[in-house]
Backbone bond lengths (Angstrom), bond angles and torsions (degrees), N, CA, C in turn:
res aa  C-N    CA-C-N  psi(-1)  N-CA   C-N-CA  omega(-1)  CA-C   N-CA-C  phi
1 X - - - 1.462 - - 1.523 110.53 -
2 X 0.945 125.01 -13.24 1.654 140.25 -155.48 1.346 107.30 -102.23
3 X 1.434 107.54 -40.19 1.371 104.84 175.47 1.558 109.68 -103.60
4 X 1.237 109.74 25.47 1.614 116.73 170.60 1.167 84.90 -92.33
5 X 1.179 119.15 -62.16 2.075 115.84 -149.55 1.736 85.65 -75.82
6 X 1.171 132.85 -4.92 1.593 114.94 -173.50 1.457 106.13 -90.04
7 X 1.529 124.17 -28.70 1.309 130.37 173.51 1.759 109.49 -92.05
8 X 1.255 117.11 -5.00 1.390 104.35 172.04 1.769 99.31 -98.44
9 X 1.709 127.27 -17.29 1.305 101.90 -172.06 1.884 83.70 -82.52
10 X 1.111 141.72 -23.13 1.411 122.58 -141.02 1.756 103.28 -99.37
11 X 1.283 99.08 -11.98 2.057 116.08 164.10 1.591 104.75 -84.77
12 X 1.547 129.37 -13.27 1.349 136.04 168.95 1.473 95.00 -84.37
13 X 1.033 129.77 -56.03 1.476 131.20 -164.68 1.625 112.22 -62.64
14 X 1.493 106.16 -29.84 1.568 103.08 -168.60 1.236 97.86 -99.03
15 X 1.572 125.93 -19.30 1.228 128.72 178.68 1.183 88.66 -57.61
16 X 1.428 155.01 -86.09 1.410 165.64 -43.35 1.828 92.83 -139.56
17 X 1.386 84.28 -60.08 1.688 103.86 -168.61 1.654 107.72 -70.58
18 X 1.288 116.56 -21.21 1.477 104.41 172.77 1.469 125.87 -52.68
19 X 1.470 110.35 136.38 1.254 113.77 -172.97 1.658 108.32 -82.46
20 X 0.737 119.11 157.62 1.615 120.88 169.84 1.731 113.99 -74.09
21 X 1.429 107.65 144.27 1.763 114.38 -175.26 1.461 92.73 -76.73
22 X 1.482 95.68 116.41 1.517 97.00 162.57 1.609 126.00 -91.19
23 X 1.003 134.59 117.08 1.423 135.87 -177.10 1.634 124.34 -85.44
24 X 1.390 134.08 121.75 1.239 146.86 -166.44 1.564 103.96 -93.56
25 X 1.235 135.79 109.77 1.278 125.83 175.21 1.842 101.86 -87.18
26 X 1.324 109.20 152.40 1.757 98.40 148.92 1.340 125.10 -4.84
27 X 0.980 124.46 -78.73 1.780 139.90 -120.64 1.462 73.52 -105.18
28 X 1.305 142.68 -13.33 1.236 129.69 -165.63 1.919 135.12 78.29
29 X 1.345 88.86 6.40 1.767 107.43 157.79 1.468 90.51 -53.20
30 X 1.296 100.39 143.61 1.261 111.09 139.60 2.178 124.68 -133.15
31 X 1.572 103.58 163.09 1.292 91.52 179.87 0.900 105.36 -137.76
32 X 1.613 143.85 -165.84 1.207 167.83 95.19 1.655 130.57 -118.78
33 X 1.719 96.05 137.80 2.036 89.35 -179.13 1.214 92.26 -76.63
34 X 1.299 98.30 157.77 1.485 135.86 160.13 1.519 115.45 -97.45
35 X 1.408 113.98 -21.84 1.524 124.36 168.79 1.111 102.34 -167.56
36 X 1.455 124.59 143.63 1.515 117.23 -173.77 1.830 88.99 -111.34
37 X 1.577 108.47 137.59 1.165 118.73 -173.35 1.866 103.49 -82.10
38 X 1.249 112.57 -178.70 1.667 118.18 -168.98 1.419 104.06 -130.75
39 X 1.587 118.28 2.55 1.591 108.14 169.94 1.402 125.70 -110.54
40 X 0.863 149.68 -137.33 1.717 146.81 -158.93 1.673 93.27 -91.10
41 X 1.460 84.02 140.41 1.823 107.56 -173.09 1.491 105.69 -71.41
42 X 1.217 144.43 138.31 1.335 124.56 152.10 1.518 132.39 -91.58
43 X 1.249 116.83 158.79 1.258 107.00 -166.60 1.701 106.11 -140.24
44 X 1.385 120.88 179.91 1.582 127.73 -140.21 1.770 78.82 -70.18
45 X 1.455 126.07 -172.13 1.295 129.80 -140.49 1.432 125.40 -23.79
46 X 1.260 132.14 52.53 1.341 126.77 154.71 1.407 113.48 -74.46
47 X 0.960 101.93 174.42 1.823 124.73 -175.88 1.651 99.13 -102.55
48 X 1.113 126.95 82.60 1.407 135.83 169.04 1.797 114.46 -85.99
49 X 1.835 88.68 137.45 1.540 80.02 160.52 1.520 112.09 -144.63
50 X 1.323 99.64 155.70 2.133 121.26 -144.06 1.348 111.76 -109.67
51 X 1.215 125.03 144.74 1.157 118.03 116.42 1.333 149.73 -92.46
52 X 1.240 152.41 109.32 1.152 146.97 -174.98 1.464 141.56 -122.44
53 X 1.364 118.09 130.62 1.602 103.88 -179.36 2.144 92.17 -118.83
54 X 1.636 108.02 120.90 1.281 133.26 166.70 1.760 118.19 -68.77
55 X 1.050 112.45 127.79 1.849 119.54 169.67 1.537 103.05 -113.61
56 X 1.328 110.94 160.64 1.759 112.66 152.38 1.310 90.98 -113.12
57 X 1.045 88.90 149.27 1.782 100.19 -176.33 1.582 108.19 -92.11
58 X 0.920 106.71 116.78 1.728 122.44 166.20 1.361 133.68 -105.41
59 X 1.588 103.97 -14.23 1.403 128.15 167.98 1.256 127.80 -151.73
60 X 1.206 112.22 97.97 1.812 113.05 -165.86 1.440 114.75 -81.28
61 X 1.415 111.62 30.46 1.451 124.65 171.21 1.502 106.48 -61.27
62 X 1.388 139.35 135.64 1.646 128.76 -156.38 0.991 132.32 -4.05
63 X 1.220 95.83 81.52 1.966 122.95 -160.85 1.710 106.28 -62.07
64 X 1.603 98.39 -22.49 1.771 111.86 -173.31 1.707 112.42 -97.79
65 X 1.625 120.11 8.76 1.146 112.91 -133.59 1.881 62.33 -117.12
66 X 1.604 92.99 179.76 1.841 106.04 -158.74 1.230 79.01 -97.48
67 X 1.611 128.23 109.41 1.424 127.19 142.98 1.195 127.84 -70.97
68 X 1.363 110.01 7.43 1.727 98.26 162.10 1.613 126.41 -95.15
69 X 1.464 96.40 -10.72 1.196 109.57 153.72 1.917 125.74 -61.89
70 X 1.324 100.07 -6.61 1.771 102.47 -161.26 1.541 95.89 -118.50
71 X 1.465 113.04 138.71 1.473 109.50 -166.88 1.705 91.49 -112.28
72 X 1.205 119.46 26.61 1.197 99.91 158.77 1.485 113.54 -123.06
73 X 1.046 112.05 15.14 1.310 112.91 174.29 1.613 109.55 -96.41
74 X 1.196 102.79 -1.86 1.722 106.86 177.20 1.424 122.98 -48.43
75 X 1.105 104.18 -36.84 1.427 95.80 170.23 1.414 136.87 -98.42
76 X 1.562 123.61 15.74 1.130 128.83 139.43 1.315 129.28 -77.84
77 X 1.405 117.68 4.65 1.306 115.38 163.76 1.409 133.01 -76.17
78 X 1.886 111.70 120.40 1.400 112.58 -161.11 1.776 106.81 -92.73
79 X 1.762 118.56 -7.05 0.973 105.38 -163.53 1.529 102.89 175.35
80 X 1.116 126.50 123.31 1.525 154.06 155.81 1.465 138.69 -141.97
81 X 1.950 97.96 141.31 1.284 95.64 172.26 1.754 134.88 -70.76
82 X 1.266 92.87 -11.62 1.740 111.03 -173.84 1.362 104.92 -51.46
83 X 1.591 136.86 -45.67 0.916 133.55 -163.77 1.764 116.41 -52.72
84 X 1.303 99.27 -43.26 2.028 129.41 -171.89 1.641 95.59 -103.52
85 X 1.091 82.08 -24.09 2.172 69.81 173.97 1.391 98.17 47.88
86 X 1.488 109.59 61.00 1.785 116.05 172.15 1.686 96.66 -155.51
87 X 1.716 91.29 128.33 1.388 114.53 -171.84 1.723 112.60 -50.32
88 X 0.886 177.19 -41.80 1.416 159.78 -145.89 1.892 119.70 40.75
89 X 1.483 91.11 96.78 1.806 103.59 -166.54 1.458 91.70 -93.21
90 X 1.264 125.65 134.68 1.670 130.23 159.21 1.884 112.59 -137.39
91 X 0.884 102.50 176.54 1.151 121.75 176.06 1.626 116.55 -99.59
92 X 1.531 122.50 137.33 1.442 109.56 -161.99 1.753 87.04 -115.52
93 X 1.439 103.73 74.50 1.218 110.56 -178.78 1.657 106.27 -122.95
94 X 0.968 125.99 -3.97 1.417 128.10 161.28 2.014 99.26 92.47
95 X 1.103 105.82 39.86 1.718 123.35 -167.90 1.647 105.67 -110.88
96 X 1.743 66.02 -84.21 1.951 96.94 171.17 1.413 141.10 -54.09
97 X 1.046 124.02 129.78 1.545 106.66 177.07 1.270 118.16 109.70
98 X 1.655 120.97 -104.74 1.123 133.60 -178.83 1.302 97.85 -164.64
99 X 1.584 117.20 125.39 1.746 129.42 -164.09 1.813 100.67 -63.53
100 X 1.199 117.13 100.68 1.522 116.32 143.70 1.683 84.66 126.71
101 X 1.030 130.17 29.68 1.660 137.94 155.89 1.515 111.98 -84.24
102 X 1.039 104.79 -40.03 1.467 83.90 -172.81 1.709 104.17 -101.77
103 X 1.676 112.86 40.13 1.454 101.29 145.60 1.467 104.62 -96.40
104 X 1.173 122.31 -10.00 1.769 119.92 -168.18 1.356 103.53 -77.88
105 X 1.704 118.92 -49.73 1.489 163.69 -179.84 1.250 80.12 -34.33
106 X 1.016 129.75 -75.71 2.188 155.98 -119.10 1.729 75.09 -76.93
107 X 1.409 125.50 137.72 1.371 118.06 146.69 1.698 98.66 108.98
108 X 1.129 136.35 -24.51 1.627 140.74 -168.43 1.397 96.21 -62.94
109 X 1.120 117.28 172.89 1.471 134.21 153.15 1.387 105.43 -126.01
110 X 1.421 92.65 154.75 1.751 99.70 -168.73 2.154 94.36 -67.83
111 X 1.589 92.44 166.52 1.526 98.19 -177.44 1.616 104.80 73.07
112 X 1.151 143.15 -8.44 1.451 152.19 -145.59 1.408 83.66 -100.92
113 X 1.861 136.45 159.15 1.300 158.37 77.39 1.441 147.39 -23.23
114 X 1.305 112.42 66.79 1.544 90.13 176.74 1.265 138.82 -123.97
115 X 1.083 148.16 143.78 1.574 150.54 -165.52 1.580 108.66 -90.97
116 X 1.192 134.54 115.05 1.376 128.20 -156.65 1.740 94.89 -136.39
117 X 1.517 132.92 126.20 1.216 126.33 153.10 1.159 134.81 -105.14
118 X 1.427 110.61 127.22 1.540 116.62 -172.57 1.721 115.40 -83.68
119 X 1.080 133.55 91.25 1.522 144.88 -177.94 1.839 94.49 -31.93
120 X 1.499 110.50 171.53 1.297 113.04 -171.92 1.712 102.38 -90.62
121 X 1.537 114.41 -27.74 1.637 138.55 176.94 1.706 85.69 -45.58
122 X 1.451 131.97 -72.10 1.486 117.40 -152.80 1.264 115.13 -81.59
123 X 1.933 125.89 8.88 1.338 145.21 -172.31 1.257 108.89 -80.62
124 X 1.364 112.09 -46.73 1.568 127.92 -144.88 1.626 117.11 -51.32
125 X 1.301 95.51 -25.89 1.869 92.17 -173.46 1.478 86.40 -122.27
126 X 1.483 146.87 43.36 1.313 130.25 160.97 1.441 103.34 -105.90
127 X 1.568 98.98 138.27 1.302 116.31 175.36 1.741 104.85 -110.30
128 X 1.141 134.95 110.66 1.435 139.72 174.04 1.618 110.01 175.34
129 X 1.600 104.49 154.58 1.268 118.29 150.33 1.357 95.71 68.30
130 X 1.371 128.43 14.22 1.208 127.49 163.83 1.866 112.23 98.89
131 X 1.502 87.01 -17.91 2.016 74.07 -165.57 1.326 124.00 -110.11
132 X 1.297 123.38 120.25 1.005 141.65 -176.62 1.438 135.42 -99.06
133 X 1.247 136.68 122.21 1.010 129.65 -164.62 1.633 124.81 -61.60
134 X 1.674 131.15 162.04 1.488 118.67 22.73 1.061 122.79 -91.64
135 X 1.119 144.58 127.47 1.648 137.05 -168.66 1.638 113.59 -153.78
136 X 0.964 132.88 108.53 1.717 118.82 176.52 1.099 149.58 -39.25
137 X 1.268 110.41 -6.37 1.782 136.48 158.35 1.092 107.48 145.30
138 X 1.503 90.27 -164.43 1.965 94.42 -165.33 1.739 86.26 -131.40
139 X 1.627 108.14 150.54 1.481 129.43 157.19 1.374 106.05 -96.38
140 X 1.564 116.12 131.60 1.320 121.91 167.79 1.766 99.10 -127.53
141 X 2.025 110.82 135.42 1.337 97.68 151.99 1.624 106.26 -124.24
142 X 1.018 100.65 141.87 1.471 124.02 -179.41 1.319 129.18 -113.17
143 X 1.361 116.16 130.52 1.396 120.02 -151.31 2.228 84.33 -115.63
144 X 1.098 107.94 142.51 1.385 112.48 169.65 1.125 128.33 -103.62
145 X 1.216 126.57 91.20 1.895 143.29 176.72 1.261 105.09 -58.92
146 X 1.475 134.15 -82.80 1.405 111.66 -178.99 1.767 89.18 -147.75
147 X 1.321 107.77 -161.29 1.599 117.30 -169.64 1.693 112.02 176.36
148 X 1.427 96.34 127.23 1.642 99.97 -167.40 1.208 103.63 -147.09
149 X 1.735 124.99 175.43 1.432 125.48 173.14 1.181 80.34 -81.21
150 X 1.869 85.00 139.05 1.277 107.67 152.84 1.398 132.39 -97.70
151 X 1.648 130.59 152.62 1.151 126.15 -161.63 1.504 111.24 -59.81
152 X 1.528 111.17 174.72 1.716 113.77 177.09 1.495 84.41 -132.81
153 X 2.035 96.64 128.20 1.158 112.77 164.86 1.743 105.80 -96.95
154 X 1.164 119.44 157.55 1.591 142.03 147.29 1.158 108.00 -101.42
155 X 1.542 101.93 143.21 1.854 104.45 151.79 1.453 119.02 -83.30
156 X 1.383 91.79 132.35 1.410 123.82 -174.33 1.504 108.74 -44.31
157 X 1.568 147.07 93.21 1.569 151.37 171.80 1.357 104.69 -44.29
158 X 1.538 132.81 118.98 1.091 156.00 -176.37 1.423 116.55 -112.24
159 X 1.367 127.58 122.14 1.619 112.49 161.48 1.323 109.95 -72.80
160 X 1.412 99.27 118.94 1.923 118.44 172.61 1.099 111.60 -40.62
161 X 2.198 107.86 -48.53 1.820 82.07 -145.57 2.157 96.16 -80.26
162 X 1.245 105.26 27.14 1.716 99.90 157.07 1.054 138.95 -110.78
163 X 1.334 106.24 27.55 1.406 120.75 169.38 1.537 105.00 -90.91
164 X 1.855 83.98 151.33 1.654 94.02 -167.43 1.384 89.48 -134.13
165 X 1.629 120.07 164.43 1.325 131.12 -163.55 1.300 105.71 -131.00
166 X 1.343 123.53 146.23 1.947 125.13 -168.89 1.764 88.68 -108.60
167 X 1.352 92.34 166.79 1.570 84.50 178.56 1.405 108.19 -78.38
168 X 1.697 129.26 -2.01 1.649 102.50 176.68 1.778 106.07 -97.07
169 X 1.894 100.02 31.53 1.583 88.89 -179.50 1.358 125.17 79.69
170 X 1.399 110.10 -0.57 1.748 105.99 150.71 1.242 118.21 -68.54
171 X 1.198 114.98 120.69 1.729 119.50 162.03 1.466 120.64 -115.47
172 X 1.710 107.13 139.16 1.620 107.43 -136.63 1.716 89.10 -150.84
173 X 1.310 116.54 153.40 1.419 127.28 167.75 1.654 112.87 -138.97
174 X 1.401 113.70 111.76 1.352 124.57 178.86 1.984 98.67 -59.31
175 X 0.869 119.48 128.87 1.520 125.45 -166.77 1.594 104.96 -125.64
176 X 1.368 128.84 -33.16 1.121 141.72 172.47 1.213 125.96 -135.12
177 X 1.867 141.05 83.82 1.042 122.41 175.73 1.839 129.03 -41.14
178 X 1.450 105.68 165.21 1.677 117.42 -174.54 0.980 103.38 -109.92
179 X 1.621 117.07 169.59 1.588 120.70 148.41 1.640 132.35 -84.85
180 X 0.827 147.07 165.42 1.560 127.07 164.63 1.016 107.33 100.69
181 X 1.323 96.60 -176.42 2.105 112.64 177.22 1.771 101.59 -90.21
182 X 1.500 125.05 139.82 1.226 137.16 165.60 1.690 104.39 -38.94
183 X 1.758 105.44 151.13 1.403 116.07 -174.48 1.305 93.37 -77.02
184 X 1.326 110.90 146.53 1.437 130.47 175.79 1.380 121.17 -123.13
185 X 1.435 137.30 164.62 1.277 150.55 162.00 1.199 121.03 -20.93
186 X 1.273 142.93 154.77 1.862 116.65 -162.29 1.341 135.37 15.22
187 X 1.639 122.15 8.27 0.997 110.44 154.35 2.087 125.57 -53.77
188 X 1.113 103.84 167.91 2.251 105.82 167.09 1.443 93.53 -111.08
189 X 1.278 123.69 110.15 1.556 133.08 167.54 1.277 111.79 -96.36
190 X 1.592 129.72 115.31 1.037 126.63 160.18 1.679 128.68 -95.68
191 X 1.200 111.62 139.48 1.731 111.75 -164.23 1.475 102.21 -136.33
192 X 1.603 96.50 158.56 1.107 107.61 155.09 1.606 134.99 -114.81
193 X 1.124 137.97 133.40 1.532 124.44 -131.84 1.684 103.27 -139.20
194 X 1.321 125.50 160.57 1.584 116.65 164.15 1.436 80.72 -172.02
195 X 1.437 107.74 140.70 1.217 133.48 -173.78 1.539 127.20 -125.04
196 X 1.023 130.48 117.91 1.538 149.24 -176.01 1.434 121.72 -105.44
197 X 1.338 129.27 157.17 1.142 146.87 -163.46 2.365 93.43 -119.26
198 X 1.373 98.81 138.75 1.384 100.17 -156.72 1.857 100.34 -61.21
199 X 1.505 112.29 -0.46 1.332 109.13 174.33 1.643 124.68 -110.85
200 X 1.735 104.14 25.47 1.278 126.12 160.37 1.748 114.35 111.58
201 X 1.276 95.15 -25.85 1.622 110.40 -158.55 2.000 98.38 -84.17
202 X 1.608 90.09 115.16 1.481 103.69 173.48 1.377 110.28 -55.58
203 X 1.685 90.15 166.40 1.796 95.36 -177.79 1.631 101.23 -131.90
204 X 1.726 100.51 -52.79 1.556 103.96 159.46 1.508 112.46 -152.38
205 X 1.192 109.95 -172.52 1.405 114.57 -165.24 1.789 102.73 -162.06
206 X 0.953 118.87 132.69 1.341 122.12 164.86 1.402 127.06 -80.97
207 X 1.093 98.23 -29.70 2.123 125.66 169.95 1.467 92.22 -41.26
208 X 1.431 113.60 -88.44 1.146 122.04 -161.95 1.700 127.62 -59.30
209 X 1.496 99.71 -20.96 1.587 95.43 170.93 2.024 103.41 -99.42
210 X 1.310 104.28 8.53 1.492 93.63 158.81 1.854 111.12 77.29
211 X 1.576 109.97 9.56 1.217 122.89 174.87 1.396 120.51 -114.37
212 X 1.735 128.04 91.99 1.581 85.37 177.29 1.595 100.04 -90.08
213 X 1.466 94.84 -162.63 1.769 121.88 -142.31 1.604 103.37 -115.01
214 X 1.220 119.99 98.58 1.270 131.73 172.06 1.628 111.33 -85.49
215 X 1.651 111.47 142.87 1.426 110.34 -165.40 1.947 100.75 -167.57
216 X 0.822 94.80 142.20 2.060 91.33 171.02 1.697 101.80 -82.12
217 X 0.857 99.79 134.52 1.534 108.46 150.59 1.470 133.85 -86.66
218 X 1.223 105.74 123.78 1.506 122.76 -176.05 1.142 110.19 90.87
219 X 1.559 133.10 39.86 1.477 133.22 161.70 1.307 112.92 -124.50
220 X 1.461 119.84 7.17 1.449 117.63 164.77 1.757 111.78 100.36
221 X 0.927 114.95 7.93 1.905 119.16 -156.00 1.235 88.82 -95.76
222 X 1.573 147.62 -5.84 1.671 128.73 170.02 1.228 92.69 -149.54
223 X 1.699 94.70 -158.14 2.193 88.92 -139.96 1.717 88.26 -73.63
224 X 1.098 114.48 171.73 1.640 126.07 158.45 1.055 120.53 -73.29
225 X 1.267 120.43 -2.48 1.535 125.20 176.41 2.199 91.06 -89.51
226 X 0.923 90.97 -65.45 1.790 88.13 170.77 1.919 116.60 -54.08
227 X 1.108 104.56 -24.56 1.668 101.71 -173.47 1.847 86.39 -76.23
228 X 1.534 128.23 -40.15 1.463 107.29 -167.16 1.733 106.33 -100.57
229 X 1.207 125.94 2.32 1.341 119.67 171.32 1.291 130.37 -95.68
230 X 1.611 90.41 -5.65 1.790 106.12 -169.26 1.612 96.75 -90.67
231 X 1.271 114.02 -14.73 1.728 124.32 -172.12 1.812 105.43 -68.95
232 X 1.148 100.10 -25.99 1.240 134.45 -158.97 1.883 109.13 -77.50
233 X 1.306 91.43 -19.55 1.978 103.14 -160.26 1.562 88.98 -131.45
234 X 1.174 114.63 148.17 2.090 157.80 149.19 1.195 93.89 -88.34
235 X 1.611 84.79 162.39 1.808 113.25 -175.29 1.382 94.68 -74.49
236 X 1.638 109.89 132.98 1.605 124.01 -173.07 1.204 121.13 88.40
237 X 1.362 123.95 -22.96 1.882 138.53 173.40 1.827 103.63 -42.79
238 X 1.317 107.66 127.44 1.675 92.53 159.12 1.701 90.72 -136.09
239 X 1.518 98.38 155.60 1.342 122.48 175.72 1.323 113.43 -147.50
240 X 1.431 88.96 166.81 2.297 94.47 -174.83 1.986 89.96 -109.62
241 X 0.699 144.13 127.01 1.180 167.58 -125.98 2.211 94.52 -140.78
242 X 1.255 129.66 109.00 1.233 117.99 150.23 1.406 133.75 -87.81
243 X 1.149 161.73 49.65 1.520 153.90 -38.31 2.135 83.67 -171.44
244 X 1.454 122.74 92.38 1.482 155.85 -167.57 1.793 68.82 -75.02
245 X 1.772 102.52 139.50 1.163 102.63 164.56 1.478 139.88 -51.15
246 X 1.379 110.21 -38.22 1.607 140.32 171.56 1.565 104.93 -31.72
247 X 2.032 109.58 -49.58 1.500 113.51 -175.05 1.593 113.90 -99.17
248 X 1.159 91.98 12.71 1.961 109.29 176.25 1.442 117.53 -106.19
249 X 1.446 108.83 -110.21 1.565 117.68 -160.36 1.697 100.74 -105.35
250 X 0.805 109.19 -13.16 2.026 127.87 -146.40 1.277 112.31 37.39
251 X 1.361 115.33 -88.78 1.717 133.67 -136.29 1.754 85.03 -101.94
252 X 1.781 117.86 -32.22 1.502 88.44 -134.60 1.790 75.98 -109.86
253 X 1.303 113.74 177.93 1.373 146.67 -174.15 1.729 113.73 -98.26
254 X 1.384 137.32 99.44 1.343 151.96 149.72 1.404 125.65 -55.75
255 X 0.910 142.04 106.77 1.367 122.66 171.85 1.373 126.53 46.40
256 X 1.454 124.51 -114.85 1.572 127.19 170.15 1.794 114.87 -80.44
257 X 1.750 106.53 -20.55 1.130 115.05 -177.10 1.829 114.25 -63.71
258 X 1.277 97.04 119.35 1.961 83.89 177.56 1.306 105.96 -72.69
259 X 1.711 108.95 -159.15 1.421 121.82 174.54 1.401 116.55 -89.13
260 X 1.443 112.98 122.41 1.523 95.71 170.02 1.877 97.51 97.41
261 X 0.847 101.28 3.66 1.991 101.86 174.99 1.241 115.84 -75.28
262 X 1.582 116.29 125.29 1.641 126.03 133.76 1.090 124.58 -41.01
263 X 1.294 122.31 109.13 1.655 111.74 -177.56 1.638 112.27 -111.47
264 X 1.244 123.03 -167.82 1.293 116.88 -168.66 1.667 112.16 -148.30
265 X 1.257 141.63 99.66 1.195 146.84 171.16 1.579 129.81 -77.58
266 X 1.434 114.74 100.35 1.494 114.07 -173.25 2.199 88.81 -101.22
267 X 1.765 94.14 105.53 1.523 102.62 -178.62 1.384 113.24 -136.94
268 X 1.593 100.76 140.23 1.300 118.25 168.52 1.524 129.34 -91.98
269 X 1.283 125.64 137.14 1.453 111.31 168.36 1.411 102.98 -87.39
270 X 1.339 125.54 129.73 1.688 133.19 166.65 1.571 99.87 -86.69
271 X 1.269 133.03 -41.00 1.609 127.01 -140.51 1.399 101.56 -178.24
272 X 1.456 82.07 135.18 1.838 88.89 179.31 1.644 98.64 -129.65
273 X 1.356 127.42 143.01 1.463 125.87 -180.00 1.423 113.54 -143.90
């Protein structure tokens, strides 16, 4: 009997002590679960939604080990949902998020854990979430809530010759009248939005990740091409928005957006308050 319970504590012990398979992608992601979940796998552009708490790594001393368990790593943390205890939906389209997450992302099952590191090599040209390089990468663990196809937007086909131009060079086509009085100055406008490059190719969309985009008007928090076209639309209004670099990004480079781009807004007003 003795050496039953001596080989069942010492198959507990090695159980315990096993390290997790860490996996090397290409590009140099790396991952490992922390629990492998038991519901639907996700895969490259689904509509996923997360939990996550973000580190920059400053010390890759058990790079696999639960730093949220460690209170000194607290202050390399660039970002979590734990605080709001609100899920984080993205797209595993290599857009959203943080560039080269959703190869780690790609493959989870919902209910799943995983700890994924992003090298400083796949950082270098991301602009988000505040962090900027030089830094040696980032630790992400991610917990998997659920994961589905996500929708496919088009831009909305407009007759041209009704586009009209403001004098700072917005050019815009009312596509759906609203009800109500036009959004105004301290109004909270909520929309729904998807965004294109003037040679068709999306950049983002709110449609498809199932969020629209709440914002005040007239305090400066989105482009100025949206602070004067949104003036323009009532609750229910949609318009295609042509947005002259000047009332966009100007000089600098976003994501897929270059420097110096015309961009294009197919938007809805949901709510005006």
């Amino acid at each position: 009997m003795k050496k039953i319970l001596v080989l069942v504590l010492l198959l507990f012990i090695a159980g315990c002590s096993r390290k997790p398979e860490i996996v090397i992608l290409k590009s140099g992601v790396k991952y490992a679960d922390d629990t492998v979940g038991t519901g639907v796998q996700t895969k490259s552009g689904d509509l996923v939604s997360i939990q996550f708490t973000g580190w920059i790594i400053k010390d890759s001393t058990d790079i696999f080990k639960d730093w949220s368990k460690d209170s000194t790593k607290m202050r390399s943390i660039f970002g979590t949902t734990k605080m709001r205890n609100e899920p984080l939906k993205i797209l595993l389209d290599g857009q959203s998020f943080i560039k080269g997450s959703e190869e780690g992302i790609a493959g989870m099952k919902v209910g799943g854990t995983r700890t994924i590191i992003l090298p400083a090599i796949k950082l270098n040209n991301h602009i988000g979430m505040n962090i900027m390089p030089p830094h040696p990468g980032l630790k992400l663990q991610v917990k998997l809530l659920d994961t589905k196809q996500s929708k496919i937007v088009k831009a909305w086909v407009v007759d041209t010759t009704k586009l009209r131009t403001t004098e700072d060079g917005l050019r815009y086509v009312i596509v759906e009248n609203g009800i109500g009085p036009k959004a105004t100055n301290g109004n909270f406008v909520t929309v729904n939005y998807s965004g294109f490059l003037l040679n068709g190719e999306k950049f983002d969309s709110s449609v498809e990740r199932e969020e629209p985009f709440t914002f005040r008007l007239g305090f400066h928090s989105v482009l100025q091409g949206w602070e004067e076209g949104v003036k323009l639309l009532n609750k229910g209004a949609k318009a295609k928005l042509i947005v002259p670099s000047a009332l966009a990004f100007g000089a600098r480079s976003v994501g897929k957006i270059p420097s110096n781009s015309t961009i294009v807004f197919d938007i809805e007003v949901v709510d005006i308050k």
